[in-house]
C-alpha positions as CSV (number, residue, x, y, z in Angstrom):
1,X,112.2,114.1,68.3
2,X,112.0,111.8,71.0
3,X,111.9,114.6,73.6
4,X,108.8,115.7,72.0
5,X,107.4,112.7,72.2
6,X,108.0,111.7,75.5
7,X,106.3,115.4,76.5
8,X,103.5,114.9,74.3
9,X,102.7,111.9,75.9
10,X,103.3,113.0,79.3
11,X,100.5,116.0,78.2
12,X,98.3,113.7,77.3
13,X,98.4,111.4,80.6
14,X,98.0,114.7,82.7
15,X,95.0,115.4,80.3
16,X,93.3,111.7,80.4
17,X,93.9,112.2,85.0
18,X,92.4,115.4,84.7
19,X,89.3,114.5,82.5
20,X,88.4,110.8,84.2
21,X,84.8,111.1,85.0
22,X,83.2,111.1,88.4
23,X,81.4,108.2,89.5
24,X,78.6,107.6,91.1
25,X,77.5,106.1,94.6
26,X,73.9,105.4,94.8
27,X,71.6,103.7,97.0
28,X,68.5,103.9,99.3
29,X,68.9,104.9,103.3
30,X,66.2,102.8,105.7
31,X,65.7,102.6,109.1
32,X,66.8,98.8,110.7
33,X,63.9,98.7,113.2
34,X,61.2,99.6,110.5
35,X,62.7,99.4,106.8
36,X,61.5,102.7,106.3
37,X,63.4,104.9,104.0
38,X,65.3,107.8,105.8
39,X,64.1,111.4,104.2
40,X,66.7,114.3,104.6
41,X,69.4,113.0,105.7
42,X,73.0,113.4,104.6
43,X,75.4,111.1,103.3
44,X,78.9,111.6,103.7
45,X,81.3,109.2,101.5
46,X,84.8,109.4,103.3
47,X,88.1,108.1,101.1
48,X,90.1,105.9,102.5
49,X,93.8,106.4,102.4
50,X,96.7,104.2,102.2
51,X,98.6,106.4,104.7
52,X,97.5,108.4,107.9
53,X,99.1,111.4,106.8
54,X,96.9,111.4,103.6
55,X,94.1,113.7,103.5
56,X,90.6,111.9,102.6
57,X,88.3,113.0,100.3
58,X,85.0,113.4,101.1
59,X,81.8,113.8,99.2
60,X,78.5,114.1,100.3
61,X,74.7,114.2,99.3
62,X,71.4,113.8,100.8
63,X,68.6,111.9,100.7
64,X,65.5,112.5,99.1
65,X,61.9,111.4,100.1
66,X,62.1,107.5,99.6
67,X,65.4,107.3,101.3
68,X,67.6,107.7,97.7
69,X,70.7,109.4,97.2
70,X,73.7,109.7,94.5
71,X,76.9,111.1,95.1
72,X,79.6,111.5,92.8
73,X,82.8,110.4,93.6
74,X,86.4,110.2,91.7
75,X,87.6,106.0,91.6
76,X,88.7,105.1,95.2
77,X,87.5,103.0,98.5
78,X,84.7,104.5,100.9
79,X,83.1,104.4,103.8
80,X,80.0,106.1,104.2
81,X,78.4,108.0,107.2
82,X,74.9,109.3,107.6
83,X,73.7,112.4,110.0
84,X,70.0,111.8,110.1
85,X,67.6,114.3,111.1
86,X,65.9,111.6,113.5
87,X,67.0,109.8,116.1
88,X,69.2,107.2,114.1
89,X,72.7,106.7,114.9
90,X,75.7,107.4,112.6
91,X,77.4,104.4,111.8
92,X,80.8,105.8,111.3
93,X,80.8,106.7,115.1
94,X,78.4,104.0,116.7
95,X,79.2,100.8,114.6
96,X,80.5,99.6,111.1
97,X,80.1,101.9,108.2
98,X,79.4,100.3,104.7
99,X,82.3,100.2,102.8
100,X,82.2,101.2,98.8
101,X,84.5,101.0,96.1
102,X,84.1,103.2,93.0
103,X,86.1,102.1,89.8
104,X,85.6,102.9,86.3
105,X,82.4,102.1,84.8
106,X,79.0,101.9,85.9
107,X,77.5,103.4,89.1
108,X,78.0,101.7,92.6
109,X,75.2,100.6,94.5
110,X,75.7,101.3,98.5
111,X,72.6,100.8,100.2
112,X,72.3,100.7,104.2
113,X,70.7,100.7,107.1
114,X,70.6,103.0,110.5
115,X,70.1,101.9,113.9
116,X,68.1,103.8,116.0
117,X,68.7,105.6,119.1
118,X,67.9,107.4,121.7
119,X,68.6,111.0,122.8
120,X,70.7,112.2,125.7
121,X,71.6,115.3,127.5
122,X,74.1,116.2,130.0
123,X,72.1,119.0,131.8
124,X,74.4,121.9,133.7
125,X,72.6,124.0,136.0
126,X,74.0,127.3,136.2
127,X,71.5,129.7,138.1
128,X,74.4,131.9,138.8
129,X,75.4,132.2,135.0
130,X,79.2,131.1,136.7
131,X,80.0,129.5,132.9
132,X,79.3,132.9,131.2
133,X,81.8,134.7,133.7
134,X,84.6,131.8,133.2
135,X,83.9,132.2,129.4
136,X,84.6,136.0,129.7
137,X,87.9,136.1,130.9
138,X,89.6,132.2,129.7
139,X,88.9,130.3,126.9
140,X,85.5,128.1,126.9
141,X,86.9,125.3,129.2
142,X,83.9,123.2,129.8
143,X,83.2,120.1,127.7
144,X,81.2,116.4,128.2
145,X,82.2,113.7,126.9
146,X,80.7,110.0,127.2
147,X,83.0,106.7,127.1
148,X,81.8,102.8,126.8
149,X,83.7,99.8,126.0
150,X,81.7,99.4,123.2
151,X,83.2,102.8,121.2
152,X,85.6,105.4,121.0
153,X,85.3,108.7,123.2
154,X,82.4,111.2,121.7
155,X,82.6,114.8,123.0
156,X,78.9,115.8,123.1
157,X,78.2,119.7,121.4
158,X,76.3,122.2,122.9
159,X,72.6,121.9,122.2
160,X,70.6,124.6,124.6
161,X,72.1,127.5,126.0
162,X,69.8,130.1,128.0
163,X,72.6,131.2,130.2
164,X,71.1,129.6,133.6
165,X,70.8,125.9,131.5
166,X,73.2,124.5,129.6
167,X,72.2,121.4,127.8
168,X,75.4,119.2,125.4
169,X,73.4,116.4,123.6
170,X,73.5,113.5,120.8
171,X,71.8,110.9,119.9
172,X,73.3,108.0,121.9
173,X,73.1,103.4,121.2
174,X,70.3,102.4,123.3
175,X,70.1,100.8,126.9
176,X,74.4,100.3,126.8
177,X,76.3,101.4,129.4
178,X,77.6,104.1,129.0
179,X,79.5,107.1,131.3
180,X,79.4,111.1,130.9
181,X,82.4,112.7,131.9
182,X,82.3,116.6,132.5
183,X,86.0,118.6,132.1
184,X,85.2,121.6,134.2
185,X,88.3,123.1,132.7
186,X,89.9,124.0,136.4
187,X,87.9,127.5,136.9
188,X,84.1,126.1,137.9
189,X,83.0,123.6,140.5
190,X,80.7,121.4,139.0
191,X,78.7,118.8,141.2
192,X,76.2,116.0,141.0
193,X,72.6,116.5,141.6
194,X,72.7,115.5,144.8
195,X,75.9,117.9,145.5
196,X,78.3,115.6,145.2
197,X,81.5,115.4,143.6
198,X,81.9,114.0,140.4
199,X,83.6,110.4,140.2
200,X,86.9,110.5,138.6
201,X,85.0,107.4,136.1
202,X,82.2,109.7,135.1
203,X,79.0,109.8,135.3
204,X,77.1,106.5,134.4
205,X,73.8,106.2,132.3
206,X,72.1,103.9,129.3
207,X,69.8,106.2,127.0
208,X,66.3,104.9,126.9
209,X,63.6,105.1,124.3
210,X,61.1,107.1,125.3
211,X,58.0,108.5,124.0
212,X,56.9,111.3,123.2
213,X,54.7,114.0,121.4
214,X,56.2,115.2,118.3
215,X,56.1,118.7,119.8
216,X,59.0,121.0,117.7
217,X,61.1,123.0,120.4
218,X,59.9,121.5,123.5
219,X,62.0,122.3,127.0
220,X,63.1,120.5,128.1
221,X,62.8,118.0,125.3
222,X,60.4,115.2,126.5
223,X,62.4,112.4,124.8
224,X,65.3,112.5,126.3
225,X,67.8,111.0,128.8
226,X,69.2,113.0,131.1
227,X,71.9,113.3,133.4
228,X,71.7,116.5,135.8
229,X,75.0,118.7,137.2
230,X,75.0,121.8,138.9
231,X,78.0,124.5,138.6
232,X,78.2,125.6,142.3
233,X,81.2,128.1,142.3
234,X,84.4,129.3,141.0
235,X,87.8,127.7,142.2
């Protein structure tokens, strides 16, 4: 009888885990500089863990024309990061993400704002499409990075790609210092604009704002900071 019990009840606290109800994370996504609300963008609510070897959940949603969203979540601690579709900067990469707890109960209000920022582009020159022949034969070896004191290394993705130009981009802080660093991956020479070697440091820059037309598909795009590098040859 008491071995019944004792698995009854152990059914029942699987069933109660199993059937707690999401909750919710809502709030309204604006711009800092203008208090504007941010329109489609995504909100990513990250989980975190008591241990590094735990693996977060994550829940997202995105945000609808005044800048609201609602995500449901099971109880736990967030953070939560944004990927704007304008030049805003995510704040779980550039600066300090707002932290929510969801418990039991009502919904949890987590509204924020997002810096802006400023686009940059590490520009490759390739007129002898040297990049496609590495790519060919080893692994894609080439990558950009940028480094500041201000914030962990970013590796920068691939944003253009006609085979002579290759452009890797994000959206970058504003008017910090900053340095590109360009891994060549030991098969391609890659030089400054001027012909130069590349400095063991990098590269340095600060992104600017810049104006511009709001002309969809531009090239090169007329908002953005660039820094130029030419592949020259294969080592």
């Amino acid at each position: 009888m008491t071995r019944q019990i004792t698995m009854q009840a152990t059914l029942l606290g699987i069933l109660l885990c199993a059937c707690t109800p999401a909750q919710k994370l809502t709030g309204v996504l604006t711009a800092a500089d203008t208090g504007a609300p941010i329109a489609g963008a995504s909100i990513l609510a990250v989980q975190q863990t008591s241990s590094r070897t735990q693996r977060p959940m994550m829940y997202s949603g995105p945000t609808d024309t005044g800048g609201n969203f609602v995500i449901q979540v099971s109880p736990g601690s967030y953070k939560l990061c944004a990927h704007a579709p304008t030049l805003y900067l995510d704040p779980c990469q550039w600066g300090s993400p707002t932290a929510a707890a969801a418990g039991a109960g009502a919904s949890v209000s987590a509204s924020f704002r997002l810096t802006q920022g400023g686009r940059f582009i590490v520009r490759i020159h390739d007129p002898k499409r040297l990049l496609r022949q590495q790519e060919t034969t080893y692994q894609p070896t080439v990558s950009v990075s940028i480094i500041s004191a201000t914030a962990k290394p970013f590796c920068l993705p691939i944003v253009y790609d006609d085979g002579n130009i290759r452009d890797y981009g994000a959206t970058v802080p504003l008017n910090i210092p900053m340095n590109a660093l360009v891994f060549d991956g030991g098969h391609v020479t890659i030089v400054d604009a001027q012909g130069a070697a590349l400095a063991p440091g990098g590269v340095p820059f600060q992104a600017a704002a810049i104006v511009a037309p709001a002309i969809k598909q531009f090239f090169p795009p007329p908002d953005a900071t660039f820094v130029h590098v030419q592949a020259t040859g294969f080592r």
